[in-house]
N, C-alpha and C positions, 0 to 999 in steps of 0.2 A: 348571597345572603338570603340565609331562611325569613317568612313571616315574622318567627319572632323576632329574630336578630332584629329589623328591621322595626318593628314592634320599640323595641328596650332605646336601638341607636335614635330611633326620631323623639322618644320619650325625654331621652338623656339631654338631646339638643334641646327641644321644647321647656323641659323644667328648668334648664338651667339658662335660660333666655328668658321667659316669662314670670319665673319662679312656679311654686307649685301649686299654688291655690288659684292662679287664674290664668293654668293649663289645664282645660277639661279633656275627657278622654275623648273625645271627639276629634279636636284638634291633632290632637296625636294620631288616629285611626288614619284621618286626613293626610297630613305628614309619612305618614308610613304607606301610604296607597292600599290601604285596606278597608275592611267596611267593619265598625263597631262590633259586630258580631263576633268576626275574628278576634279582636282584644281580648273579647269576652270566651273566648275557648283556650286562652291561657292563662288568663288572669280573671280573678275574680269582680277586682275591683283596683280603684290607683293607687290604693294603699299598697295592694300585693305585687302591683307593679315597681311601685316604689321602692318596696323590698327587695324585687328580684334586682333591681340595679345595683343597690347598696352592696347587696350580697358578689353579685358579678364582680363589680367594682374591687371589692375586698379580693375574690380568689384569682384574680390578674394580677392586684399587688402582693399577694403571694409568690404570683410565679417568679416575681423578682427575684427573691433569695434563692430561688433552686438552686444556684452556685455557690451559696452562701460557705464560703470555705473559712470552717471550725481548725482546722489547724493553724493560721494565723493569729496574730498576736491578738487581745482580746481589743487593741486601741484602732487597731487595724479594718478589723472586722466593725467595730461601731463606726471608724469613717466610710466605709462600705456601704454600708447601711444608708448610711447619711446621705453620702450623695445618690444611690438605687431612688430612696425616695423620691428624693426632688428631683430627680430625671426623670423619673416615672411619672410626677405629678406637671410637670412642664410638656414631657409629650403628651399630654390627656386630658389638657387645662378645662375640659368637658368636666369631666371625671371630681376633679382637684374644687371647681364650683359649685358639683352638685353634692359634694362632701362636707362643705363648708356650709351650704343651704341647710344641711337634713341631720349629720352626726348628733345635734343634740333632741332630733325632735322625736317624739313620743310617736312618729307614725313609722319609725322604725324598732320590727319587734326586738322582745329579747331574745328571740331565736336567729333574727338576724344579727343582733348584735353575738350572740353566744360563734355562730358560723365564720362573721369577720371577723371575733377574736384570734382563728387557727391563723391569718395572713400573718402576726406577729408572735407565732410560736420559737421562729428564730431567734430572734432576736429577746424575746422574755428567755429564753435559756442560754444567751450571750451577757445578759444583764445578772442573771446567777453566777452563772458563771464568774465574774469578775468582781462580784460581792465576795464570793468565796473564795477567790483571790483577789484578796482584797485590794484590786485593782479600781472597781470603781464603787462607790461611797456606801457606806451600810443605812441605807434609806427604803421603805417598800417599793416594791419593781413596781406597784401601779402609782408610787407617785414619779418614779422617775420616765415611767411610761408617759405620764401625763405632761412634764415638764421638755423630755425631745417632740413630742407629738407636738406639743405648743411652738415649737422654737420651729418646725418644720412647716407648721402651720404661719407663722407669723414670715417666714422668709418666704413662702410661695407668694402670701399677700402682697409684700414688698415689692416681689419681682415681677410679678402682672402686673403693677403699679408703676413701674419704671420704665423710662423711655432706655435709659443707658444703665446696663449693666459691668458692672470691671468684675475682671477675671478674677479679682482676688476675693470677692465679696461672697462665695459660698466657700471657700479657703477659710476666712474667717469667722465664718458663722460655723463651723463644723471644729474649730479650735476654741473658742469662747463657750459651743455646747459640750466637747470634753474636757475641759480646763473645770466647768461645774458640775461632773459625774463625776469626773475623777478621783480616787483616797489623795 
C-alpha cells in the first residue's frame, strides 16, 4: 500500500469511528504513519480528502456491475442489482458508514457527486429500460432511484443492527422493493 492508499484507508477508518468533525488531519497523518506534510502533497485540505473517498467509494461500487448482464430479463437484472449492492455494502461496512455520515452533506462537491453518479449509470439505463417496457412503473428514474437507494439504505441499517439474520430477510426485501417498481 502506497502513502496515499494508506492516507484514504486510515481516513476512512478514522471518520467513520470518530465521525468527521472531531477527526483532525493529524490524527489521521498519525494513523497512516506519515507526517502532516505528506497529507498535505495530496490533499489540499479534509474536505478534499473527504472527497477523494466519496469519489473512490463510488468507482468500487461501480466496479460491481462490470458483469452487469443487459441480456437478462429486466426483473433479473434489478435482483442483481439488489443484492451486488448489499454485498458490496456488507463486505465494506467501512465504506456503507462513511456513506451514510456524508451522502447528504454539503462537504461533498457537486463534482463529486456529478463523478459518483457514473457508478449507477447501469442501472439508470435498466430502469429505462423497463419504463419503456413497461415493465417497471412510469415514475422519474430519480425518484425511483431515490426510493431503491432508500430501501438499500434502510436494510444495511437493519442488518448492522441485528444480532440474527434469516436467510430469507434480503429474499424479501428484494420482492417487496420489485413488487413497488413494478407496472
Amino acid at each position: 500500500m502506497n502513502k496515499k492508499e494508506a492516507i484514504l484507508q486510515s481516513a476512512i477508518e478514522l471518520l467513520t469511528e470518530k465521525g468527521v468533525h472531531n477527526t483532525p488531519m493529524s490524527a489521521i497523518a498519525k494513523a497512516a504513519g506519515t507526517g502532516m506534510g505528506t497529507i498535505y502533497n495530496y490533499f489540499l485540505n479534509k474536505e478534499e480528502l473527504i472527497n477523494a473517498i466519496y469519489v473512490n467509494i463510488k468507482q468500487q461500487e461501480k466496479d460491481v456491475f462490470l458483469d452487469f448482464d443487459t441480456a437478462k430479463p429486466i426483473k433479473t437484472q434489478f435482483e442483481n442489482y439488489f443484492v451486488s449492492m448489499i454485498e458490496f455494502f456488507i463486505a465494506n461496512q467501512n465504506y456503507f458508514m462513511f456513506m451514510e455520515q456524508l451522502q447528504a452533506s454539503p462537504i461533498i462537491t457537486k463534482e463529486s457527486r456529478d463523478e459518483g453518479g457514473k457508478s449507477i449509470a447501469s442501472v439508470y439505463a435498466l430502469l429505462i429500460k423497463g419504463k419503456k417496457e413497461r415493465i417497471i412503473k412510469n415514475v422519474g428514474i430519480e425518484e425511483l432511484l431515490m426510493f431503491i437507494g432508500g430501501a438499500v439504505l434502510a436494510y444495511l441499517r437493519w442488518y448492522f443492527n441485528q444480532k440474527e439474520i434469516k436467510d430469507s430477510s434480503l429474499k424479501n426485501q428484494i420482492k417487496m422493493v420489485w413488487d413497488a417498481i413494478k407496472e
